[in-house]
C-alpha positions as CSV (number, residue, x, y, z in Angstrom):
1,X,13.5,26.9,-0.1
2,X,11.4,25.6,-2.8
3,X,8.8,23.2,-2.0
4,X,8.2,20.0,-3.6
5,X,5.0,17.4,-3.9
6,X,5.6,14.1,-4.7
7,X,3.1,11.8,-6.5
8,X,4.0,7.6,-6.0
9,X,1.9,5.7,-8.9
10,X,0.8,2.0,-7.9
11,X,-2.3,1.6,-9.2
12,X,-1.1,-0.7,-12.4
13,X,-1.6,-3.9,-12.9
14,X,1.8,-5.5,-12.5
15,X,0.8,-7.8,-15.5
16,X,4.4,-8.4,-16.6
17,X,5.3,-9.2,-12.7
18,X,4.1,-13.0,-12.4
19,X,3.0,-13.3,-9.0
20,X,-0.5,-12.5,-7.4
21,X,0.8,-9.8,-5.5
22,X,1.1,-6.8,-7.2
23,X,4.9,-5.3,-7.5
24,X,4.3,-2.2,-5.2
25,X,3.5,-4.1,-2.5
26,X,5.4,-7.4,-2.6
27,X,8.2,-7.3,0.4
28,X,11.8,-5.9,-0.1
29,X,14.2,-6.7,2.2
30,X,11.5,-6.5,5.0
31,X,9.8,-3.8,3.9
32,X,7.1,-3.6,0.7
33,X,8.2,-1.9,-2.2
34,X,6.3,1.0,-2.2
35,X,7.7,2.0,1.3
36,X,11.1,1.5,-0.1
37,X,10.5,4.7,-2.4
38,X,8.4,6.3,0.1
39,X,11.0,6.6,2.5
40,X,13.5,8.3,-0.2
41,X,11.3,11.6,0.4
42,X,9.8,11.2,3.7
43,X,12.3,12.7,5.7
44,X,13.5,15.7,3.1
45,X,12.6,19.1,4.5
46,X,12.0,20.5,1.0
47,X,9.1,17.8,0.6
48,X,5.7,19.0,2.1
49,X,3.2,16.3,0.6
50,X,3.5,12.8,-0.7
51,X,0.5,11.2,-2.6
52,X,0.5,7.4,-3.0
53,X,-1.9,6.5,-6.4
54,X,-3.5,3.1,-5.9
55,X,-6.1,1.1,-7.9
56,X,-9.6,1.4,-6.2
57,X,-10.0,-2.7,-6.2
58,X,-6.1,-2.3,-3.6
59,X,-8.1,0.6,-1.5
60,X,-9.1,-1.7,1.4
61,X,-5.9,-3.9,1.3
62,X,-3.7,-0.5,1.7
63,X,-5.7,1.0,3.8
64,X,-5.6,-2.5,6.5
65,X,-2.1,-3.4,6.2
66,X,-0.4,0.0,6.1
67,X,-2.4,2.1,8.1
68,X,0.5,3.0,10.8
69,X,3.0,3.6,7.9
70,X,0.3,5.5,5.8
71,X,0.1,7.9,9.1
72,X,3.7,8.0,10.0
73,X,4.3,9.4,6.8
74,X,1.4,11.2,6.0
75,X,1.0,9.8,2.7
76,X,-2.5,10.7,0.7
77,X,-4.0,7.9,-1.0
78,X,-5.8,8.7,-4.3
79,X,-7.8,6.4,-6.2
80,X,-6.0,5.8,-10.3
81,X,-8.0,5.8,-13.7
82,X,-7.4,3.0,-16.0
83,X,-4.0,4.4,-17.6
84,X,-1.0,6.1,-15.7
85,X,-1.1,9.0,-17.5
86,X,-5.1,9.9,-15.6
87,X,-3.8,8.3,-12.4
88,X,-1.0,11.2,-12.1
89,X,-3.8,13.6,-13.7
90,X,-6.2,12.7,-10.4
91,X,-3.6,12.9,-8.4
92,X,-2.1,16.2,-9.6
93,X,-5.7,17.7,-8.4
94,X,-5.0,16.9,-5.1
95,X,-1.5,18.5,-4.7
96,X,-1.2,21.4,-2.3
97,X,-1.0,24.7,-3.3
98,X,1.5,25.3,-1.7
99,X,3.7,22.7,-3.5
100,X,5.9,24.6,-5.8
101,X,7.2,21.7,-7.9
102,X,5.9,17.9,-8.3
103,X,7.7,15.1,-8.8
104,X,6.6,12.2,-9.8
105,X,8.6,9.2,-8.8
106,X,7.8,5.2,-9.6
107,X,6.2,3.4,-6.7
108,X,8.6,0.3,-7.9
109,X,12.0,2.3,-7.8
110,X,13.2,1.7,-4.3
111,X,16.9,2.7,-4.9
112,X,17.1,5.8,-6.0
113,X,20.5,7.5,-4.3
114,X,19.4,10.6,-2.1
115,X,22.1,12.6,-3.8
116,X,20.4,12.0,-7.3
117,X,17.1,13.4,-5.8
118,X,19.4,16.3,-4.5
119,X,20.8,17.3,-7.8
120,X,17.0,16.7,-9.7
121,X,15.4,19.0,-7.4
122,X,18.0,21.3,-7.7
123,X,17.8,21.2,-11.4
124,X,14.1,21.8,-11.5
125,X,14.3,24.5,-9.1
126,X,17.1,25.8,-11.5
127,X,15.5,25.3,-15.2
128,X,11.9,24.2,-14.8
129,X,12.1,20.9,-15.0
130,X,13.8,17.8,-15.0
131,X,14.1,14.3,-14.8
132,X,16.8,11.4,-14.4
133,X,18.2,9.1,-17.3
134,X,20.9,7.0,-18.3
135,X,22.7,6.8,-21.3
136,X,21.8,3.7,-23.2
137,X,25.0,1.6,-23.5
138,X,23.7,-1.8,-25.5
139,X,23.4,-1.7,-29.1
140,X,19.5,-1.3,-30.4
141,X,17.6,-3.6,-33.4
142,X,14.5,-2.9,-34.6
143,X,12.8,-5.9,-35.5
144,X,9.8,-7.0,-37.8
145,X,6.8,-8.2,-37.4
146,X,8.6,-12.1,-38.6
147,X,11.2,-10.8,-35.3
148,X,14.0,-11.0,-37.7
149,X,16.4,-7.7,-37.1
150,X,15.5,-5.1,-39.4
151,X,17.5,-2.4,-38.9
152,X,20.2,-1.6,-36.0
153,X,19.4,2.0,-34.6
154,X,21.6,4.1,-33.3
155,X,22.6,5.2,-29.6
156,X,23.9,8.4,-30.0
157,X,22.0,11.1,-28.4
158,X,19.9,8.4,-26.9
159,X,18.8,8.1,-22.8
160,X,17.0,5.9,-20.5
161,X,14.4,7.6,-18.7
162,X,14.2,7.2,-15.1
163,X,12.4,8.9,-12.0
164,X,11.8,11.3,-10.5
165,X,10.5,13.4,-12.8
166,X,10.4,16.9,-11.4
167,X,8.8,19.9,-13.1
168,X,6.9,23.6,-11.7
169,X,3.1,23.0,-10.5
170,X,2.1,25.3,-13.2
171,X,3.9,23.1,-15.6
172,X,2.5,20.0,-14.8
173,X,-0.7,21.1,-14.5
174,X,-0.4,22.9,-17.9
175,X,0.5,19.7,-19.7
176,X,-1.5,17.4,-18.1
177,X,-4.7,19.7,-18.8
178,X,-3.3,19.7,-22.6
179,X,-2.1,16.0,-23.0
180,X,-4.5,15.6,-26.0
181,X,-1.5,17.5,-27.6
182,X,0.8,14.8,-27.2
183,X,1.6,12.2,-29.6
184,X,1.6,8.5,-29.4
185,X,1.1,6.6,-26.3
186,X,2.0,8.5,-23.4
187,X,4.6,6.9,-21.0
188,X,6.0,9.3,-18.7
189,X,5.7,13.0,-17.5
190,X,8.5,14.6,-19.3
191,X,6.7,13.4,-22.6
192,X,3.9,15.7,-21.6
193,X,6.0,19.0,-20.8
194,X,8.0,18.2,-24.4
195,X,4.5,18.3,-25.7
196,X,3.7,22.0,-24.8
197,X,7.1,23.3,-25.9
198,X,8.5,23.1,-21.5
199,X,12.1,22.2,-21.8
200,X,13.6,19.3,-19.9
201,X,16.9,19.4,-18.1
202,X,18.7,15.4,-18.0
203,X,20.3,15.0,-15.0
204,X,22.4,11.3,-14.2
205,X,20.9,9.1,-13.1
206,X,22.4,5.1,-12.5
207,X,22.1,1.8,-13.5
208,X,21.4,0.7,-9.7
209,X,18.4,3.4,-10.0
210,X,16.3,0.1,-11.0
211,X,12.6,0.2,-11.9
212,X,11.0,-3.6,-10.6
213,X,9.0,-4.8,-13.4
214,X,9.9,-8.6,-13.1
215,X,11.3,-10.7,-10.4
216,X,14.7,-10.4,-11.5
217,X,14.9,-6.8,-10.9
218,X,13.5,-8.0,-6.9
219,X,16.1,-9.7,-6.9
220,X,18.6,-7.0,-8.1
221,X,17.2,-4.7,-6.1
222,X,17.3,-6.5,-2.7
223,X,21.3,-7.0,-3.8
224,X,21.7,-3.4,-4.1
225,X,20.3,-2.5,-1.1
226,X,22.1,-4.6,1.1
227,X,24.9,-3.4,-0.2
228,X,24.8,-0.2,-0.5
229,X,26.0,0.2,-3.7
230,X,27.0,3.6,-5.1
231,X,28.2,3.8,-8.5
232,X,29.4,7.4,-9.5
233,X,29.0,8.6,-12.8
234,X,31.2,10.7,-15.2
235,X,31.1,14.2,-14.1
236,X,31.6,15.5,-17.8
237,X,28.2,14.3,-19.2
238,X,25.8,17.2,-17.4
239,X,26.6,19.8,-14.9
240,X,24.2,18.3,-12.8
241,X,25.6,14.7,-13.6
242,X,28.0,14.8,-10.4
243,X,28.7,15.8,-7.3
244,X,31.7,17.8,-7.6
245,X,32.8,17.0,-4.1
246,X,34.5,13.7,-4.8
């Protein structure tokens, strides 16, 4: 059975959240939100470390009011850097060599269904690497600089990354010691594997997959956890789209 690390980054600064707490730790449904995405890998048999990336100025809080959870699940802490992209980088130093793959999963996406991690490990373990995503359903505009609609951009071929993010050690560490390679401004993993030529596998993900950015989403989230909603998606899309039991 492949083994799998999994790397939880919390160490932004939640600027877009409006509230002093920062979104990680702010309380879902009795439990923080952090733990909430935690929990999705705790109990997995194929997952042998879990690494929790916080920012050094949240050390002491973390460290004070989850101790006994931070045990329980034997969750590393690891200090961050000042972008995402070198938090994961510190923390990928720290993974055990014994991990096989990493995944990298948002800290603020507490929903994730355990059959979707299911079929993204398996895909990884399969192909390399993969991640979840979504479609994109609206209609896009690109706008100006006067925020009049320039241009309306089209969907096809288009998808909404989500987490986790799963790829080979090797892999990760490859790209991440060669993300001077990559252009633009670098917001997720996979964009670092596409970087160095390491192909990507897509596998569905959901809309109730949500990643807590305001407190709207909070307040989605909390909805879908309470009850339980599982939304299937069309088999057709990705061989690892489905479960094919149902």
């Amino acid at each position: 059975m492949a083994k799998f690390a999994v790397i939880l980054p919390a160490a932004g600064r939640s600027s877009r959240f409006g509230e002093k707490e920062k979104k990680p730790f702010v309380a879902l449904d009795g439990r923080a939100v952090w733990q909430r995405s935690a929990e999705l890998f705790a109990n997995r048999d194929d997952v042998i470390q879990t690494i929790l990336i916080i920012a050094a100025e949240d050390r002491e809080m973390v460290e004070t009011r989850y101790r006994a959870n931070l045990m329980f699940m034997g969750i590393k802490l690891v200090e961050g850097g000042a972008e995402r992209f070198e938090s994961v980088a510190k923390a990928i130093e720290t993974v055990s060599p014994d991990a096989d793959f990493i995944a990298v999963h948002d800290s603020v996406r507490p929903c994730t269904q355990t059959e979707q991690i299911d079929r993204v490990f398996q895909a990884a373990a399969q192909f390399g690497a993969a991640m979840l995503a979504v479609p994109v359903a609206d209609t896009l505009k690109r706008i100006g600089e006067d925020q009049k609609v320039a241009q309306t951009v089209s969907r096809k071929g288009l998808w909404q990354a989500q987490t986790p993010q799963v790829a080979r050690a090797d892999w990760l560490r490859e790209a991440y010691a060669r993300r001077s390679e990559a252009q633009g401004e670098i917001t997720d993993d996979a964009q670092l594997l596409e970087a160095i030529g390491k192909p990507v596998v897509l596998v569905n993900g959901s809309s109730t997959n949500l990643k807590i950015t305001t407190k709207e989403d909070l307040i989605m989230a909390e909805a879908v956890l309470k009850s339980k909603l599982h939304v299937k998606t069309p088999r057709q899309i990705h061989p690892f789209a489905e479960d094919q039991s149902w």
